[in-house]
N, C-alpha and C positions, 0 to 999 in steps of 0.2 A: 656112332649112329645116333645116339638119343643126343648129343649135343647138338648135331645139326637139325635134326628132328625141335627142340626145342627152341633152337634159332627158327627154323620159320615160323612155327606157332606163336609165338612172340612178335614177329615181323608182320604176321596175318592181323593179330590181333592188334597192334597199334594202327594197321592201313587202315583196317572195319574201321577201327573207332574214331579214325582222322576224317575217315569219308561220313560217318557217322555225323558227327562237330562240324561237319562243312555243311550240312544238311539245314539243321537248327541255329547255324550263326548268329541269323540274322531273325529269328524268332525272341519271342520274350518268355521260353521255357526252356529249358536242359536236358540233356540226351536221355536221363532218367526219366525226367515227365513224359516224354515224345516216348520211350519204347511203353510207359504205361497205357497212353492212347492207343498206341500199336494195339499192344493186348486185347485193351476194351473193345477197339474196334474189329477185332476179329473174333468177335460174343457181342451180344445184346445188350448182355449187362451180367456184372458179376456180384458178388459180395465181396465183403473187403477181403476175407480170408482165402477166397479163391482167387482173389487178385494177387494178393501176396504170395501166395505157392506158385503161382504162375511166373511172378516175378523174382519171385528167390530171395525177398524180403522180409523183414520181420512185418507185424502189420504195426507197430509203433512207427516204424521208416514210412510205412506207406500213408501211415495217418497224413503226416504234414506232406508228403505230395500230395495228395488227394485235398488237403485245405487249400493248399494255394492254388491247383486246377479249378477247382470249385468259385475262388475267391478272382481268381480270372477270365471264369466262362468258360471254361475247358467241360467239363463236367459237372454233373447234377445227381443228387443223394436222393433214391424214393424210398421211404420206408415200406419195407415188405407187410402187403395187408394181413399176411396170414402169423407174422412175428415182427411185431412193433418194436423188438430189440435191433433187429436186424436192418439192414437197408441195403440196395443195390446202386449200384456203380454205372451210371452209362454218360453214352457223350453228348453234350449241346450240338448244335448246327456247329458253331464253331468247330468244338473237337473233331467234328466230324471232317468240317475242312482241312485241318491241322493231318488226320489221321490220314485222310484220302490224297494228299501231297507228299505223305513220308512211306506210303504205300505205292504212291506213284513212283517215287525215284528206288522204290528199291527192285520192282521192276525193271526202270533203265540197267539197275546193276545183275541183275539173274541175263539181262537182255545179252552183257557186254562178257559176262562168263560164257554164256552159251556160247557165243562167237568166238571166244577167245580158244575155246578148249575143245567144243563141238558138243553135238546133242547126247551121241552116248556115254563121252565121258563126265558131261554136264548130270544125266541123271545119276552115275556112278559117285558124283562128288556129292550131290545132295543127298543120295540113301546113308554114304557114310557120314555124312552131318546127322540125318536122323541118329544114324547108333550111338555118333558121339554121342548126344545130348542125352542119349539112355541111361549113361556110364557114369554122367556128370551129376 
């Protein structure tokens, strides 16, 4: 049982991540940069270290994505008036296009699960996605 259980988690995770790469192809960022926008773009604005927890990053990884979003228009550093150490994380008009595009097609994909599998099983599948991610 846990072999074949293991083979789909494996098979899932390569489809996500093919349909993922098929997304950002033809972009000039990487599926890392793109779920970074993701995040920002579903917050206002983070800090570096709340982006990292979010993304499961060390903040040293997240340092140089963050230079090169920055260094491409993707995102903009405000330093926090209240702690001049600190700065927050949000998106340019750009990012924001980039975010609202990869936000858009992941829509088409909840659209093409719901169909595929139905509304109740559909929400059945995302509660157990929330637990996973608890476990994870």
């Amino acid at each position: 049982m846990k072999e074949q259980y293991s083979s789909i988690l494996v098979e899932f995770f390569e489809r996500m991540s093919s349909w993922e790469i098929g997304i950002v192809s033809d972009k000039d960022i990487s599926l890392p940069q793109m779920h970074l926008l993701e995040v920002l773009g579903n917050h206002d604005s983070l800090r570096m270290k709340e982006l990292s927890d979010k993304l499961g990053v060390t903040t040293g990884t997240l340092t140089v994505m963050v230079h090169r979003l920055v260094t491409k228009g993707y995102l903009i550093k405000e330093q926090d008036s209240h702690d001049k150490r600190s700065s927050f994380l949000k998106l340019t008009e750009k990012g924001k296009k980039e975010y609202d595009y990869h936000h858009h097609m992941h829509g088409h994909l909840i659209d093409e699960i719901v169909t595929a599998i139905g509304e109740e099983e559909s929400k059945s599948f995302f509660n157990n996605l929330e637990k996973i991610q608890e476990i994870m």
